[in-house]
N, C-alpha and C positions, 0 to 999 in steps of 0.2 A: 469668125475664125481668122485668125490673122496669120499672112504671109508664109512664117516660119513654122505654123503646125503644120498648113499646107505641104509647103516643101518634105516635111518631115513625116507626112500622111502617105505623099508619092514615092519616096524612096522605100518607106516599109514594103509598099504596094510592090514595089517592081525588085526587091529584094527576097519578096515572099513568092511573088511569080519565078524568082528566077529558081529559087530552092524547089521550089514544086516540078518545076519544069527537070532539074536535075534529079531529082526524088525518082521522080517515072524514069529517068534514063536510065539511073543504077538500078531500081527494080525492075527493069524490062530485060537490063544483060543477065540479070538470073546470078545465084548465087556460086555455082564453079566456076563460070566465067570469070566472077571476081577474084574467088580463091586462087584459079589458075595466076591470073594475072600477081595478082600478090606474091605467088611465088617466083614468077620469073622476074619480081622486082619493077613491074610495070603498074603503075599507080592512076593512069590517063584516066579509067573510069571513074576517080574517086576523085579527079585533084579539082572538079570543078566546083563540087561540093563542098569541098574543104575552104577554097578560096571565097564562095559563098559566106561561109561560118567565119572564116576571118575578119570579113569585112562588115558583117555585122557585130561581131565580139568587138573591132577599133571601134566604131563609131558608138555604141553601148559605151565602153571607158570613154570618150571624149566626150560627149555627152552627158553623162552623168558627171564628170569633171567639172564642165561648164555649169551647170544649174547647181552644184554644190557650190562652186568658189562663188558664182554668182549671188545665191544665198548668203552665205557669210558673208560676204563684205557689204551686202544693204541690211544685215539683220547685227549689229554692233554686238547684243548680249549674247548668242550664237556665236560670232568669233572669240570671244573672249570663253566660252565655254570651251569650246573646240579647240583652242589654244592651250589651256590647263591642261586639257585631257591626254593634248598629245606628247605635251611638255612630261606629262607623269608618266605615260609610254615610254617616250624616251630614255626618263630617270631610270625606269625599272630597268629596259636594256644597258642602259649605262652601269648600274649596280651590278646584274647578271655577269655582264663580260668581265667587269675585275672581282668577282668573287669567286667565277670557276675559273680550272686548268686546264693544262693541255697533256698532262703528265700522263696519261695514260693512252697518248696517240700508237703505240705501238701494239696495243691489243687488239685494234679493230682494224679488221679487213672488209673488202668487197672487192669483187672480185676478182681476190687473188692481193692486192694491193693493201698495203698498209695505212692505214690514215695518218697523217701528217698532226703536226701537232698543234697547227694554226685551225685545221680541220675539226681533232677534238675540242679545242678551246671555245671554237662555236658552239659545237654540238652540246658541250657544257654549257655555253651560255643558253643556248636556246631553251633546255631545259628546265632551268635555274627559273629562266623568265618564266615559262607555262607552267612552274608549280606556285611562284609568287601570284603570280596572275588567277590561278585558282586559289591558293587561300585568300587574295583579296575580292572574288565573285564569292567563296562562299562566307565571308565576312559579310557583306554588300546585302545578300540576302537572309545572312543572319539579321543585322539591322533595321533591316528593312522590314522583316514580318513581326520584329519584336516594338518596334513604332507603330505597327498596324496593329498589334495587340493590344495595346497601350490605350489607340486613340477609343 
């Protein structure tokens, strides 16, 4: 076992000790306790907890960052996959944004507030993109079970 699973064995360790240890504190104040506190906007019970889950949620994204880049760049045929792929992500959002509008920013509200038209423009794009992006999964597995019928 080398060095850095170590290192990365102790910190789970003492990351999962600490959540435990705050686990029992917030079940030990009982649940009005917390309620109460929630309502007068006093959070002290919970924030330790919270800060616990932060810092395992960064280190989880940095982490996982690390051994993916690290991957692709000693695996050449992986970068170059990963690269199309994301390159064709892109195209799709790039088509999406100049194919929808914004013309209909004045129908939608939340609350109370009218949406803006740079607003709608997204919200068209984003849409545009998750129905291209489903006709091209269910393309993907159109072909793909008509090749497996095939072979």
């Amino acid at each position: 076992m080398n060095l850095q699973h170590r290192i990365l064995k102790i910190v789970a360790a003492l990351l999962g000790l600490a959540g435990i240890i705050f686990l029992v504190t917030i079940l030990s104040k009982g649940d009005t306790a917390i309620q109460s506190a929630a309502t007068d906007g006093d959070s002290a019970i919970l924030d330790p907890m919270i800060y616990v889950t932060y810092i395992i949620f960064a280190l989880t994204i940095i982490l996982v960052l690390i051994f993916v880049l690290q991957n692709l760049f000693t695996n050449t045929r992986t970068l170059k996959s990963t690269l199309i792929g994301v390159g064709a992500f892109a195209g799709v959002l790039i088509i999406s944004y100049v194919v929808s509008s914004g013309s209909d920013a004045g129908k939608y509200f939340y609350n109370g507030v009218a949406a803006t038209e740079g607003e709608a423009h997204m919200v068209g794009a984003g849409l545009v993109a998750f129905y291209i992006l489903i006709v091209a999964a269910a393309v993907a597995m159109l072909l793909s079970g008509i090749k497996k019928i095939s072979k």
